[in-house]
N, C-alpha and C positions, 0 to 999 in steps of 0.2 A: 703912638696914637692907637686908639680902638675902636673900631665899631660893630654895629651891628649889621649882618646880612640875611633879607629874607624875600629875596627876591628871583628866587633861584627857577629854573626854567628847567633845569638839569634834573634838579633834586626838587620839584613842586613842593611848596608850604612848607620844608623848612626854615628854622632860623638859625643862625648861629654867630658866636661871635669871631671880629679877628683882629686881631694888633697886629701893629706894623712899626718895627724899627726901623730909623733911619742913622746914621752914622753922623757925627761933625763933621767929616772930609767930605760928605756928597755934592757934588757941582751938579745943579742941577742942568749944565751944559753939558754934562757928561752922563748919556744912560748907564744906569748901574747896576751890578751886578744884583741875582735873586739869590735869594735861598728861602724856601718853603717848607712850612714845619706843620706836620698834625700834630694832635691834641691839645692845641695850643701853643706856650710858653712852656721848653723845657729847657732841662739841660743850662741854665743859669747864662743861655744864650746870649742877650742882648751885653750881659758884663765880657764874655767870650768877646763876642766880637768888637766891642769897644778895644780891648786887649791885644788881638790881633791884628785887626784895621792900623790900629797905630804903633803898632811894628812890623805894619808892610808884610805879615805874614798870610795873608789872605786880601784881596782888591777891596773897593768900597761897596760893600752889599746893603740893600736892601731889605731887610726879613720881613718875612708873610706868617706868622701863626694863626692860624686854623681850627678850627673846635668843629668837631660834629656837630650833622646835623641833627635838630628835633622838627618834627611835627607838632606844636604844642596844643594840649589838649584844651576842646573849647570848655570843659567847667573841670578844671584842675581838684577841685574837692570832690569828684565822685570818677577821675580818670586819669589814666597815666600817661604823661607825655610818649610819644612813637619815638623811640632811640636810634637812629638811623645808623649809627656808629658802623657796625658790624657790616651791612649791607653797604656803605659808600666805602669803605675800608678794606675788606678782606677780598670783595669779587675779583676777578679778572675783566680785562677790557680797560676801553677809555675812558669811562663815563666819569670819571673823579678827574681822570688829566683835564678832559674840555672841560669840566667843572671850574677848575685853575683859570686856564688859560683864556676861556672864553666869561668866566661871569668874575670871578676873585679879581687877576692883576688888571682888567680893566677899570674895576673899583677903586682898586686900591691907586691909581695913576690920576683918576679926579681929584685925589688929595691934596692937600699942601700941608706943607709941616708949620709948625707957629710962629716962625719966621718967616716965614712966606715962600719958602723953596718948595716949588713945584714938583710931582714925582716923576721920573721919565726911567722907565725899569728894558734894561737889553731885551730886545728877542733874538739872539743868537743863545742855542742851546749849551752852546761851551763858556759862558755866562750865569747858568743857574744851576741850582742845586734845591735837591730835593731829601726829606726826611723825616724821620719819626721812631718810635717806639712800641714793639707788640705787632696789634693791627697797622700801627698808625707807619711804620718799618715797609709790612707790605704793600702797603698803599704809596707808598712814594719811590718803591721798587715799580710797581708794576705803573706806575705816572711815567717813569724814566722808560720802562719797558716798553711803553706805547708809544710813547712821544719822545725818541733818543734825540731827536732834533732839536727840542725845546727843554729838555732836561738831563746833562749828563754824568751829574753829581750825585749819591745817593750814599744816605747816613743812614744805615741800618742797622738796631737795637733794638733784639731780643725781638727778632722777627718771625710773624708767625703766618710760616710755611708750611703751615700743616691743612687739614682736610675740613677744613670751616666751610669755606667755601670757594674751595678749585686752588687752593695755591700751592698745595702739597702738587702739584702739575709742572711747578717752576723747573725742578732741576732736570724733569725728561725733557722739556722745552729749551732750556738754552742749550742742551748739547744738541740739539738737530736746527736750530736756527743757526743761521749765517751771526758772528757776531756785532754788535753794536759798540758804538762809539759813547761806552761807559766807565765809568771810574768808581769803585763801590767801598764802602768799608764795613765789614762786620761786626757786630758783636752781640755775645752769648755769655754764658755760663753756664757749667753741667749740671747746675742746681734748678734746669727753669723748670717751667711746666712739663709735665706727659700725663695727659689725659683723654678722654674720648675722640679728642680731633686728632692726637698725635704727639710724636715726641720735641718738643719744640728744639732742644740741644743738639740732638738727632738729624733735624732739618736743616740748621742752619749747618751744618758740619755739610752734607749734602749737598747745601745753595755752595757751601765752597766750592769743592770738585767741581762741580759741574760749571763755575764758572773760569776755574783754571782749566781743565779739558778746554771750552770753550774759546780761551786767548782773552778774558779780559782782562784790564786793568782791576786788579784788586787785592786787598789787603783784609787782614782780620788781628781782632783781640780776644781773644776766651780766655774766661774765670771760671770761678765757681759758685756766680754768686744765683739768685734766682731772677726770677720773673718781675723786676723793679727797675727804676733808674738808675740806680747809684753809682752801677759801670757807666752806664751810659754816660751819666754827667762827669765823672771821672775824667773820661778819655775825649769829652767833647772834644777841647782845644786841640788836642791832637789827629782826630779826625780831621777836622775843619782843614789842618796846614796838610793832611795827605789829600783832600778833595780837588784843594785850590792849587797845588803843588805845580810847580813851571806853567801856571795860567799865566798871560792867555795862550799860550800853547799851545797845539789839539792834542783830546786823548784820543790815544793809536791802541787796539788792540793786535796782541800777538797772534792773532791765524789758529783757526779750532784744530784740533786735531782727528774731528770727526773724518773718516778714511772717502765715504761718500763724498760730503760737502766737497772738500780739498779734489778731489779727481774731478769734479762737473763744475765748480766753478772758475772762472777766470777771473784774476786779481783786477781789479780796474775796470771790470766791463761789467757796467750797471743797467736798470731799466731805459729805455728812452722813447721816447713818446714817437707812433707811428700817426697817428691820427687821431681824432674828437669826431666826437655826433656819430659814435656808430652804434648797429645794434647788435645787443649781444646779444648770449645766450646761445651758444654752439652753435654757427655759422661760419665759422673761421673752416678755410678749405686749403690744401696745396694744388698745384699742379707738378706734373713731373719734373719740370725746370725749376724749383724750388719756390713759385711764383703765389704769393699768399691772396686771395680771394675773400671779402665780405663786403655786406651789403650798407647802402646809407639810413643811418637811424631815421632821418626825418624824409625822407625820399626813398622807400623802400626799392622802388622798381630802378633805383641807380643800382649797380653795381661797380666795385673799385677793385685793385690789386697791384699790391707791392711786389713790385718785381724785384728779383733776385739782386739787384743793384740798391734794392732800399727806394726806390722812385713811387709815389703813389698816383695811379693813373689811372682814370675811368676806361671801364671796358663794357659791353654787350655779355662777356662769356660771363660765367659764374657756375662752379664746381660745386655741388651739390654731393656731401658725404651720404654714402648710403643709407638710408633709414630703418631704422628698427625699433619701433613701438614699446614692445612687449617681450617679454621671453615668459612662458611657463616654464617651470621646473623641478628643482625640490624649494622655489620658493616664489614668488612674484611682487613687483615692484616698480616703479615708474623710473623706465631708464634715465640717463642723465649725459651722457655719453658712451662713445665704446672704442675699442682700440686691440690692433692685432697684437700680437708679442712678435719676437724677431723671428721667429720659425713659423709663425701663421700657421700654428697648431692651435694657439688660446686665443679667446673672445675676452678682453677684460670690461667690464659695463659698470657704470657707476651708478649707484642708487641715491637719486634727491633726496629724499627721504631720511634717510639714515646715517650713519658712520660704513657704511661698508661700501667696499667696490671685489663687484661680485668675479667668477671667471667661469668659462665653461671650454671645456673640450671642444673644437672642430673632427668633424668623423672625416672620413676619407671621401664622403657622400656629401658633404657639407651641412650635415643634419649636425646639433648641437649637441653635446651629453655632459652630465657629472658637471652639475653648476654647484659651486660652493659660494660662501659669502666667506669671503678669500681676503682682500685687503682691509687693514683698519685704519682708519682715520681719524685725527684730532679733528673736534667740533670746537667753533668759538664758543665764549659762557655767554653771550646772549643769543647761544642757537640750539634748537634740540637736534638740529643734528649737522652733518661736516658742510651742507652746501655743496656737495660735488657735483660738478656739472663736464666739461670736455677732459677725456682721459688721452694719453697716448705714449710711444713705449721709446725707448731710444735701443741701438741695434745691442749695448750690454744688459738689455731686459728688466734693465730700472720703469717703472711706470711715474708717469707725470700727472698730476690731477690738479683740476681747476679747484680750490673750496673757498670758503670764507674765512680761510687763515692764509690766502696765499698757493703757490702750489707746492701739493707734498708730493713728495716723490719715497715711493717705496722700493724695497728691494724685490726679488721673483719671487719671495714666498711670502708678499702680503704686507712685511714692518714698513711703518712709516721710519726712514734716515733722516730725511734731511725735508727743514720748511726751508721756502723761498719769500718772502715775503715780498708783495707787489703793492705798486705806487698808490695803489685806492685800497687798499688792505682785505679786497677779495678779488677771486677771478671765477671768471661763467666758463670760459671755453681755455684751452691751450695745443699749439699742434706749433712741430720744428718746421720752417722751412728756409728760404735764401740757397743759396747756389751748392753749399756744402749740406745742406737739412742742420746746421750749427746752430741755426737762432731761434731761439724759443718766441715765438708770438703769444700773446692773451691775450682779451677783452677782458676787461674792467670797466665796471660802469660807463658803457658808452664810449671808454678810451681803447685802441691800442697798443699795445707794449711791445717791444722785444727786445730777446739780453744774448746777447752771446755766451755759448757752452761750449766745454769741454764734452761736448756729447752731438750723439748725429741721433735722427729720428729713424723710427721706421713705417712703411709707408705700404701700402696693399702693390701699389701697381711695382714692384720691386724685388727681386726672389727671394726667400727666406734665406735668413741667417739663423745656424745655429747658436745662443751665446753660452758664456763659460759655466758653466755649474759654480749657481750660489754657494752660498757657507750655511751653513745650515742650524 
């Protein structure tokens, strides 16, 4: 079936089209498996899967092809339609996944086939598969990257990870990310592009390592052919039975081997919701009993606190972190937060503003000196800069920072190791507290979090620790 779409809220004033296979085996008593394709119709797809499907080598899928979007121009004989390809294709972020999720397989589930079978498409992500060619490669990598819950399949060919716009980004980013529950399969040839954005042969060899480092499930094919389909169609069928392979199943990644990540996190112990309706934005307080402190969003003058047992209960008190406005220095900045090191030698202070989180010497007078702009930090692609908002340090001199990627946690000389990624996919504030200083708290939009670590906080009212000398 095909239609047309131009009704997009995502993507305003586009149009584009899309077909949808359906298989003979679909009950429509049974939701069916996805698989989503840019650029359309490739890879001689719909003949693939009829082939498959009816030797039980892949479940009963449903296919979604896809076509950019255009803006079409209102007098086509003196203008050129707006080609959105590039821009919904090659960015980073969501905006192409909820493009999917929230305006396409909705569309697509109104239908009915000509027999009159109604469509009824899984939403469990170990159910769909996502994919494409070029752009079309990175766009159903980075659909899976954003939404591993609703997408854990990805057919990538002759993907272009290069410096378009932010994807040449991919392979520092999955080695400092926790891994996800994806299944991927590659393919290249040494014959593709290298041109002003990058070496596309080069990158994909790259997206490899770094997603073996990593621990995921994945596989690859490389040739030598160029920048076309031909492998791609080639090895479809083969792709397909490694995507769908022991479904319904789950895919299990093998554990990264990043040194950071592996030492701070703990296998099994994920986010969990402390509380709703609260306000962020660096409020979050300890007391010496590990006792967490923040205010009520819609009731300001309540105060609450999670006590060391995890109980949330109204209280009178309220910890009030010391304030500091401003620092002059060799630079200035609208703080964002701030946080001692284990020796309560350094100030570390985060700049809203920017990618840095700055640090300054404490003198023995407690006067400030020698401020650098010391830490760097990943910014999301729809942010000019990281969002950092509450910083703080754990007793082996890792800093923890609140941003719109989650929290990064750097090493003592500034590198981001490791992202954490949190339940609303940014945080304002974060500080350890609970009985051992072990659990990491955030604010998230209005929510609280916290996760347990292999890490303890460190805290002012506490005596300095000194910790181990970085690697340098």
């Amino acid at each position: 079936m095909k239609f047309a779409f131009d009704q997009s809220k995502i993507f305003p004033g586009t149009w584009r089209e899309v077909w949808v296979y359906v298989p003979k085996q679909y009950d429509p008593k049974v939701p069916a498996c996805v698989y989503v394709n840019q650029d359309g119709i490739q890879w001689k797809a719909p003949t693939v899967f009829d082939n498959l499907i009816y030797k039980k080598e892949m479940p009963v899928t449903v296919g979604v092809f896809i076509t950019p979007g255009r803006v079409i121009a209102s007098n086509p004989d003196q203008a050129l339609d707006r080609y959105n390809r590039s821009f919904e294709y090659d960015g980073l972020g969501d905006k192409y996944a909820r493009f999917i999720l929230e305006e396409i397989l909705p569309e697509v589930e109104n239908m009915k086939t000509s027999d009159g079978r109604a469509i009824h498409l899984s939403k469990s992500g170990n159910d769909r598969a996502i994919g494409g060619s070029s752009s079309g490669a990175v766009c159903a990598f980075t659909a899976a990257w954003e939404r591993p819950n609703e997408f854990s399949r990805v057919f990538s060919a002759i993907g272009t990870y290069v410096g378009l716009r932010g994807a040449d980004r991919y392979p520092t980013l999955l080695r400092k990310y926790e891994p996800k529950p994806l299944r991927i399969f590659l393919q290249d040839g040494e014959n593709d592009l290298n041109i002003y954005a990058g070496d596309w042969w080069m990158a994909n060899q790259m997206m490899l390592r770094a997603l073996n480092f990593s621990g995921y499930e994945v596989t690859h094919i490389w040739g030598e052919g160029g920048h076309n389909g031909k492998h791609g169609t080639a090895l479809f069928p083969e792709a397909m039975r490694y995507l769908w392979k022991d479904w319904p199943g789950p895919i299990k990644n093998s554990g990264s081997k990043n040194p950071m990540l592996t030492d701070i996190v703990i296998p099994g112990a994920d986010w969990e919701l402390v509380i709703e309706k609260f306000a962020a934005n660096n409020s979050l307080a300890v007391d010496q009993q590990g006792n967490l402190f923040f205010k009520d969003a819609v009731k300001p003058d309540r105060n609450y606190l999670t006590d060391a047992a995890g109980r949330v209960v109204e209280t009178h008190i309220m910890v009030i972190p010391q304030a500091i406005d401003k620092f002059k220095g060799d630079w200035e900045y609208r703080i964002g937060g701030k946080a001692l090191s284990p020796d309560h030698t350094q100030l570390y202070m985060t700049d809203m503003d920017s990618h840095w989180v700055g640090v300054v010497q404490i003198q023995a007078d407690g006067t400030l000196r020698h401020a650098q702009r010391y830490g760097w930090l990943h910014s999301p692609d729809t942010a000019d800069n990281a969002g950092a908002g509450g910083v703080i340090c754990d007793r082996e001199g890792r800093v923890y920072v609140a941003t719109g990627l989650g929290i990064q946690v750097l090493d003592q000389t500034g590198r981001v190791n490791v992202i954490l990624p949190v339940p609303n996919g940014s945080a304002t504030d974060v500080i350890f507290g609970g009985k051992d200083f072990d659990q990491l708290y955030i604010s998230s939009k209005n929510r609280v979090y916290r996760r347990r670590l292999n890490a303890k906080g460190v805290n002012g009212f506490e005596e300095p620790v000194k910790p181990t000398k970085p690697k340098l």
